[in-house]
C-alpha positions as CSV (number, residue, x, y, z in Angstrom):
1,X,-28.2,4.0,10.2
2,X,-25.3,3.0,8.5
3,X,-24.7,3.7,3.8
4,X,-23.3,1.6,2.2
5,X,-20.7,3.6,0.3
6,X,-18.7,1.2,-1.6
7,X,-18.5,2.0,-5.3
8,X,-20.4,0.1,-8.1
9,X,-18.3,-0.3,-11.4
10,X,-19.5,2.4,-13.8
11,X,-21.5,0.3,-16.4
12,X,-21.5,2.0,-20.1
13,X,-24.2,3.5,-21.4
14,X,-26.6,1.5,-23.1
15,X,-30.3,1.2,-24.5
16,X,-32.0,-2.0,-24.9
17,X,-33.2,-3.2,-28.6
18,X,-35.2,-5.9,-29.2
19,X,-34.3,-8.0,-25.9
20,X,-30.5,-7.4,-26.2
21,X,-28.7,-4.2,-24.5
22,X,-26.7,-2.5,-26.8
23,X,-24.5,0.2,-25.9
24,X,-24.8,3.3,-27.6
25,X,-21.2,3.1,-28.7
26,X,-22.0,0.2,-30.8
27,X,-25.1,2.0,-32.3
28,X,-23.3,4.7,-33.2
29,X,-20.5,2.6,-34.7
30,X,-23.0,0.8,-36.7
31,X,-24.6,4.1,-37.8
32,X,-21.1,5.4,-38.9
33,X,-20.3,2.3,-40.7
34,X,-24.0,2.6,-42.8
35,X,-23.6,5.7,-43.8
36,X,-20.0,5.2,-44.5
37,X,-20.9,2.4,-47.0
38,X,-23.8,4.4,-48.3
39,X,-21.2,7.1,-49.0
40,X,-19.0,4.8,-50.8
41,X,-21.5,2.9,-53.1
42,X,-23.2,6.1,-54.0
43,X,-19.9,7.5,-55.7
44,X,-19.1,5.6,-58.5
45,X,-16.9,7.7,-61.3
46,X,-13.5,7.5,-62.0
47,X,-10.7,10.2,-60.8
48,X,-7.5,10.6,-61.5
49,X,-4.9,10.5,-58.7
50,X,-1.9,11.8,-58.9
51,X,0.8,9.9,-56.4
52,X,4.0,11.0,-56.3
53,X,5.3,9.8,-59.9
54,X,2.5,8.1,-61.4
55,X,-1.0,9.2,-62.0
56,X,-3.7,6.7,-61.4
57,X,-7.2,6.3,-62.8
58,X,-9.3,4.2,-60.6
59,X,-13.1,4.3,-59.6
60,X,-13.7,6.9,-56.4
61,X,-15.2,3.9,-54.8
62,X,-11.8,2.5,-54.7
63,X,-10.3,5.5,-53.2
64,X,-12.8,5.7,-50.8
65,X,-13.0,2.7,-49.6
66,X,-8.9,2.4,-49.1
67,X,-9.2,5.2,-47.2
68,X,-11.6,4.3,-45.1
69,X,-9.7,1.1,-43.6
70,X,-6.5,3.3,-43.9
71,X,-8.0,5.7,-41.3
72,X,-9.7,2.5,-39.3
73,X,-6.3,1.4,-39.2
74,X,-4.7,4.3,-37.8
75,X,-7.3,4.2,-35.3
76,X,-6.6,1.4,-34.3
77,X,-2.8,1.7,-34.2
78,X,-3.5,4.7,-32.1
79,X,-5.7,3.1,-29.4
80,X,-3.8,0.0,-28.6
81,X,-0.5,2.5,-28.2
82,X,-2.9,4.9,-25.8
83,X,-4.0,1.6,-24.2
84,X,-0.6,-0.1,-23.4
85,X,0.7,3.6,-22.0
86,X,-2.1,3.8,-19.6
């Protein structure tokens, strides 16, 4: 009696929705982004932002949602340089 003890590919984790198999990164991406927008649209006012010089009125949406893609950006930046080292 012989096992087979090659190695399968490890798959990633996923949960099947309607049909399609999603993996539970993507759900919890799309969660994060939801509540994220949520977030931003609930938070309307003005603020005052004071950059190094110049203070700026501008509506807290605004803010919010500048840095949001500043931080997706980063992210982003972050994981291509931890991809091309590995």
């Amino acid at each position: 009696m012989s096992r087979n003890t090659a190695k399968k590919p490890h798959q990633p984790a996923s949960v099947t929705v309607k049909g399609r198999n999603m993996r539970f990164r993507t759900i919890g991406f799309l969660l994060v982004a939801a509540l994220a927008i949520w977030f931003i649209a609930a938070n309307t006012g003005s603020v005052t932002i004071r950059l190094w010089v110049p203070t700026v009125t501008l509506p807290l949406w605004c803010v919010l949602t500048v840095t949001l893609l500043v931080g997706v950006l980063l992210g982003l930046v972050i994981a291509r340089r931890r991809a091309a080292r590995d």
